[in-house]
C-alpha positions in Angstrom: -113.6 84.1 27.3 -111.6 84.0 24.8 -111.1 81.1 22.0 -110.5 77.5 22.6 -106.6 76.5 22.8 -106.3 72.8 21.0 -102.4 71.8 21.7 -101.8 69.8 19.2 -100.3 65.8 19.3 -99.4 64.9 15.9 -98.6 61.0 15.4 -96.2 59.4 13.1 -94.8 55.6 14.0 -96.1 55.9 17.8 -94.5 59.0 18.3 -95.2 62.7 18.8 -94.1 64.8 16.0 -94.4 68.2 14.2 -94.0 68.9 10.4 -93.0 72.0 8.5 -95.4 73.0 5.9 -97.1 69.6 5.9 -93.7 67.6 4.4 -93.4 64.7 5.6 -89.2 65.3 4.7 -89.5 68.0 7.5 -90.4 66.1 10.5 -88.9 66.9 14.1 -90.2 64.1 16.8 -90.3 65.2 19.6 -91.2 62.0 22.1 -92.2 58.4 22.2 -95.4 58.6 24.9 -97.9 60.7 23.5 -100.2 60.1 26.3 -97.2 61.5 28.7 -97.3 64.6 26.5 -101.3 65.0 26.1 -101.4 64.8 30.5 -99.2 67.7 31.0 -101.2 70.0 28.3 -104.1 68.6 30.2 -102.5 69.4 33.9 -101.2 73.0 32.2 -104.9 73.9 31.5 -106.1 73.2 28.0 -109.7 73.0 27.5 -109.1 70.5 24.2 -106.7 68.2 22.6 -106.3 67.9 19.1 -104.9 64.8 17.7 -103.7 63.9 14.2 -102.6 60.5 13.1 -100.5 61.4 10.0 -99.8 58.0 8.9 -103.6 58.0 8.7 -103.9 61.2 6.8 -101.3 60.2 3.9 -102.1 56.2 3.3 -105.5 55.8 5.1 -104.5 52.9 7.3 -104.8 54.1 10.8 -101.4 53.0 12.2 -101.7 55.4 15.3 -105.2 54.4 16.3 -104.1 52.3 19.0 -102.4 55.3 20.7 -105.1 57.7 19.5 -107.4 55.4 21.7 -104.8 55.3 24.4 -104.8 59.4 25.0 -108.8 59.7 24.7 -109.1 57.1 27.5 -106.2 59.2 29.7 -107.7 62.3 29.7 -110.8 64.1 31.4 -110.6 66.6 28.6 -112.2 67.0 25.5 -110.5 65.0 22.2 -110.8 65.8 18.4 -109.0 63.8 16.6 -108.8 63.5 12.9 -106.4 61.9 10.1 -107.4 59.3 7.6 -110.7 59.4 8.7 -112.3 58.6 5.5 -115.1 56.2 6.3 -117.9 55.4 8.6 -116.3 52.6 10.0 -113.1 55.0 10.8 -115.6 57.5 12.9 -117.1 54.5 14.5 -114.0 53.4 15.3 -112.4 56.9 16.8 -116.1 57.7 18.9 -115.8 54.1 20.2 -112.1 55.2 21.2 -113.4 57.6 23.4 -112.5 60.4 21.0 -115.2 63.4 21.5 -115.1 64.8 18.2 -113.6 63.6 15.0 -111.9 65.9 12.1 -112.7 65.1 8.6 -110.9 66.4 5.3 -110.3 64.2 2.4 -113.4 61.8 2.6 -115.6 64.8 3.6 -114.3 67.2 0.3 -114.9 64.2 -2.3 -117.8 63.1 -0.7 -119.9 65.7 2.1 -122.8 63.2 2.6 -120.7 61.2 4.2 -120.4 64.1 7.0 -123.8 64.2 7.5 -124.0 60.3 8.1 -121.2 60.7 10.5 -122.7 63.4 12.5 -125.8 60.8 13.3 -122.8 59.5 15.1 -121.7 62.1 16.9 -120.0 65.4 17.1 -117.7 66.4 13.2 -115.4 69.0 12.5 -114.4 69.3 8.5 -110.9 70.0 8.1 -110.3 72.6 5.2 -106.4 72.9 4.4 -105.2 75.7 2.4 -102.2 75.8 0.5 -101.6 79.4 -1.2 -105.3 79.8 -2.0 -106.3 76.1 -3.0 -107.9 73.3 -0.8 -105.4 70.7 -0.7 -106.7 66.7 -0.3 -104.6 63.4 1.1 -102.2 64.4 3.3 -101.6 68.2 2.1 -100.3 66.3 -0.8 -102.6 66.9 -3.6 -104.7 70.0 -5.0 -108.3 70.2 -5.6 -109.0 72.5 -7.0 -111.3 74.2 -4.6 -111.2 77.6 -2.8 -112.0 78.0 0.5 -115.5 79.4 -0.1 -116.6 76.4 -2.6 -115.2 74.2 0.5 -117.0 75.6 2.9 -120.4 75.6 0.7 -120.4 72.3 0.4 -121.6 71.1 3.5 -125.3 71.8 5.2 -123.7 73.8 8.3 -126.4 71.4 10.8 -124.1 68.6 10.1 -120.8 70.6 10.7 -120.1 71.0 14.7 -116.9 72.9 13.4 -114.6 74.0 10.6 -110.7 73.1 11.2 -108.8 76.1 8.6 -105.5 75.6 8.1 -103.1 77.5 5.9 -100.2 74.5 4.7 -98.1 77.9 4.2 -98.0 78.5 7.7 -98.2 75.3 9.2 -95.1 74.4 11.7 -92.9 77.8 10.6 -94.3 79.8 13.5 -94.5 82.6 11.5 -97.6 83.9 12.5 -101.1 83.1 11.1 -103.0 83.5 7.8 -105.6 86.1 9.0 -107.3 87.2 6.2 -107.5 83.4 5.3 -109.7 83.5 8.8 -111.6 86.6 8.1 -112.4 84.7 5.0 -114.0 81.6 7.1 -115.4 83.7 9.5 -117.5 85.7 6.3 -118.4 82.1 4.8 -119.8 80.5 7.3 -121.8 81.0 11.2 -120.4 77.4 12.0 -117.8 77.4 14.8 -114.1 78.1 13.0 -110.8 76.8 14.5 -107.7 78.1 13.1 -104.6 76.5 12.2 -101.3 77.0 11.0 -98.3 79.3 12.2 -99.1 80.6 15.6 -95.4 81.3 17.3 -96.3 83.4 20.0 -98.3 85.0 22.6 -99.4 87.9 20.8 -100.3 85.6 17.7 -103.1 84.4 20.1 -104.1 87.8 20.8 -104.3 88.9 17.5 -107.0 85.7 16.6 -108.8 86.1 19.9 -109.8 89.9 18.7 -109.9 88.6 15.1 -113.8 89.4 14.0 -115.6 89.5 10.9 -119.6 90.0 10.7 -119.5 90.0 14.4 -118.4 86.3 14.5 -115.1 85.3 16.0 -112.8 82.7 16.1 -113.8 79.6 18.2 -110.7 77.7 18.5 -107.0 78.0 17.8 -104.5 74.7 17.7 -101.0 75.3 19.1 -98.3 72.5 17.5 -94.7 73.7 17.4 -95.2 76.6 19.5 -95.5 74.9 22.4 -92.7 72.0 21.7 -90.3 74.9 20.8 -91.0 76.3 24.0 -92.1 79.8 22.1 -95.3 80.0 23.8 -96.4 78.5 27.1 -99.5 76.7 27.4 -100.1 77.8 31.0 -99.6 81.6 29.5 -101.8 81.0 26.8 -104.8 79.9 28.7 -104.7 82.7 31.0 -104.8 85.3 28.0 -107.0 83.7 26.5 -109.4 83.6 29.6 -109.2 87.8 29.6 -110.2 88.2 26.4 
């Protein structure tokens, strides 16, 4: 088996919608019933479901949680959901949900104790974004200064159920992934890494499923635009992804 596929629902206002490069300028919507959407990845075989609320992830008021709450509770599949999540209270809140997993970036950057309270909770993924070669914070909309290694070394990897890498670069052009960003994660860390960021088609997938790097491989890959452009089909995916 190969990786994980994670399609992606990203939330703005109630709705479904995908960004290019992480502007918030660039925005397509795409629908109005994300729970709709998140039953026929389910139904098309998707082992996952990644959500984002991005309203979250700029301001940290959790505008979307109400519909976050309302696809966890839909579905018999697995959901990791992240966006704004920048306290306790906001993990409680998304594992009370019915959320399986929740995705941390900001909060968990300025402050990684805070991941290992969390994962008391329950089951945390640490989302590193990477713009260029920097670890961007809020939203994708500030640097920090950080690589990728000195993002990944700050957290004890028992705490960590997953990193979340995503290159900003990449993100919603479906220009293909940042692999040596990837073979960089994989070299980092033995803690499961899901990749992010400018899959556009089938043979993208391929190409991460035989990605490997000190014999690790990638654990999980999230599919945004591809799908909702119609450039890759879920359906498709998951059987390749089930031969590797």
């Amino acid at each position: 088996m190969g990786p994980a596929l994670y399609p992606a629902v990203d939330l703005r206002g109630g709705r479904y919608v995908r960004l290019v490069e992480g502007d918030f300028a660039r925005e397509t919507v795409y629908g109005d019933d994300p729970v709709e959407q998140a039953r026929r990845f389910e139904a098309a075989g998707a082992p996952w479901l990644h959500v984002v609320d991005l309203d979250a992830a700029l301001t940290g008021d959790p505008a979307n949680r109400v519909a976050v709450a309302a696809v966890a509770t839909a579905l018999d599949i697995p959901v990791q959901a992240g966006g704004g999540v920048r306290s306790i209270a906001d993990a409680e809140a998304l594992f009370g949900a019915g959320v399986s997993r929740v995705v941390m970036g900001t909060a968990a950057l300025e402050n990684p104790a805070l991941v290992e309270r969390v994962a008391e909770l329950g089951a945390v993924a640490v989302g590193i974004d990477v713009k260029g070669e920097e670890v961007a914070l809020r939203g994708w909309t500030q640097g920090s200064g950080l690589t990728l290694a000195d993002a990944i070394g700050l957290f004890d990897p028992a705490s960590v159920d997953a990193f979340v890498v995503t290159q900003i670069n990449r993100d919603g052009t479906l220009e293909g992934p940042d692999t040596d960003l990837l073979r960089a994660a994989l070299r980092e860390t033995d803690v499961e890494v899901i990749a992010s960021g400018g899959v556009g088609q089938l043979h993208d997938l391929v190409a991460l499923a035989a990605l490997r790097e000190d014999g690790s491989g990638i654990g999980g890959i999230i599919l945004g635009k591809a799908l909702y452009e119609g450039t890759v089909d879920l359906e498709d995916a998951v059987r390749a992804m089930a031969q590797t």
